[in-house]
DRENDO-1510 file (C-alpha; in Angstrom, 1 decimal, always signed):
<recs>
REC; n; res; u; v; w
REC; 1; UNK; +4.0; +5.9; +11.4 .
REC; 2; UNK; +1.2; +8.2; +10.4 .
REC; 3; UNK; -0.1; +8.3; +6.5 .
REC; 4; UNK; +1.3; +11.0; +4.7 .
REC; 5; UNK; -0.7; +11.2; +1.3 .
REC; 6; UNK; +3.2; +12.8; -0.2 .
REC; 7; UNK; +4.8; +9.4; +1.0 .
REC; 8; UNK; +1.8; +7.0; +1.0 .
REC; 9; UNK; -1.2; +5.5; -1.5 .
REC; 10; UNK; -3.9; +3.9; +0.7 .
REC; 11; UNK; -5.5; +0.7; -1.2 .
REC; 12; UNK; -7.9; -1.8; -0.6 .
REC; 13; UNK; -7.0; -5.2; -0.8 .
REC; 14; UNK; -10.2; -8.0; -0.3 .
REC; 15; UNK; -11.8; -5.1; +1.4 .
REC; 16; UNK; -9.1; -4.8; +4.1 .
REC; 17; UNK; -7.4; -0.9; +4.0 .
REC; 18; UNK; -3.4; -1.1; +3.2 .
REC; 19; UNK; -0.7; +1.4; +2.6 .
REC; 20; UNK; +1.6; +1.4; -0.5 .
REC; 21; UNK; +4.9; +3.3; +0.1 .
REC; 22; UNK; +5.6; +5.9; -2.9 .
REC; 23; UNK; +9.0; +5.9; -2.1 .
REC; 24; UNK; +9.8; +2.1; -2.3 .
REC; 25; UNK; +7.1; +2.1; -5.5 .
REC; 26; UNK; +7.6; +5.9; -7.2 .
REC; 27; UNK; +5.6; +4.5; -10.2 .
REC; 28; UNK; +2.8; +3.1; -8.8 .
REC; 29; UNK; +0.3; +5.6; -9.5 .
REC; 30; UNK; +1.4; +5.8; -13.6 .
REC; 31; UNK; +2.0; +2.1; -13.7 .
REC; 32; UNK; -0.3; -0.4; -15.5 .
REC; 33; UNK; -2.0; -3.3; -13.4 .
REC; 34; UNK; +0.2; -5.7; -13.7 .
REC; 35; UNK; +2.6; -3.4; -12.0 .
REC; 36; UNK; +3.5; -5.3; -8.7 .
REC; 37; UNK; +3.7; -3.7; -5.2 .
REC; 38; UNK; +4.3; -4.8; -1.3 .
REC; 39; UNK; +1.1; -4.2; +0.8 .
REC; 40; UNK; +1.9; -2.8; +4.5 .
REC; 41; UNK; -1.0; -2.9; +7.0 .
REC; 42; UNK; -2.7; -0.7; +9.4 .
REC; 43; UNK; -3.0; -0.8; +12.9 .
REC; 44; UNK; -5.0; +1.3; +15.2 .
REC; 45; UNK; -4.5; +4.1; +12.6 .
REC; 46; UNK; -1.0; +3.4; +12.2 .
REC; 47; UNK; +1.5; +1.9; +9.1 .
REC; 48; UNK; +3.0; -0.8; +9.8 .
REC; 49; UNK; +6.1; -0.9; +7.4 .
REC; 50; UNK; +6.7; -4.6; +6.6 .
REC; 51; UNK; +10.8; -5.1; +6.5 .
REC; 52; UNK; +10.6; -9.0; +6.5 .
REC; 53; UNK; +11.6; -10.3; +3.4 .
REC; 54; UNK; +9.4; -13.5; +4.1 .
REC; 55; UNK; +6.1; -11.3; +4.5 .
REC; 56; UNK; +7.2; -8.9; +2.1 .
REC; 57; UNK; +7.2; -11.6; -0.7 .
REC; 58; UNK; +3.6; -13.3; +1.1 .
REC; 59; UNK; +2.2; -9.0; +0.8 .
REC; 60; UNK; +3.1; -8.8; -3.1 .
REC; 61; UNK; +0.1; -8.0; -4.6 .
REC; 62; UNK; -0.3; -6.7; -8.3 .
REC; 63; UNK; -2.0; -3.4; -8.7 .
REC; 64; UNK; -4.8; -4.3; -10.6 .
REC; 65; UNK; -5.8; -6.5; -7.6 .
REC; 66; UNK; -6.3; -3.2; -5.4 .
REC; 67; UNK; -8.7; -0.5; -5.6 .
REC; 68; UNK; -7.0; +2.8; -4.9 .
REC; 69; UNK; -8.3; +4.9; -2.3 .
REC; 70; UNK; -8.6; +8.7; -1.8 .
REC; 71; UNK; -6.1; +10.7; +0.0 .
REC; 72; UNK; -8.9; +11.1; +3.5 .
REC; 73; UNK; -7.3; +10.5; +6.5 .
REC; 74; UNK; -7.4; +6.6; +7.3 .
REC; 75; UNK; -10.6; +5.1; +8.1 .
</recs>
């Protein structure tokens, strides 16, 4: 899928770009760092959405370990 800055907050992650779905995470831009999320990767400038509850669980991140990215197309 393509980003959609109303449905997606791009973040880096150890320098690598990920995607943060608002809709699975609708506090995630008020929340405090401890807040946790599940990472979903890009590909070729395209989501991946990660459905696996295996990966999910390896892509939990907290969000103070990202830096939040601007709403640019992805890059």
């Amino acid at each position: 899928m393509e980003f959609d800055p109303e449905l997606h907050q791009k973040v880096r992650y150890f320098k690598h770009l990920y995607v943060v779905f608002l809709d699975e995470f609708p506090d995630f831009l008020l929340a405090d760092h401890t807040y946790t999320v599940v990472l979903h990767p890009i590909w070729k400038d395209w989501i991946v959405r990660m459905t696996s509850e295996a990966v999910r669980r390896e892509m939990t991140v907290t969000k103070g370990d990202c830096i939040l990215e601007g709403h640019a197309v992805l890059q």
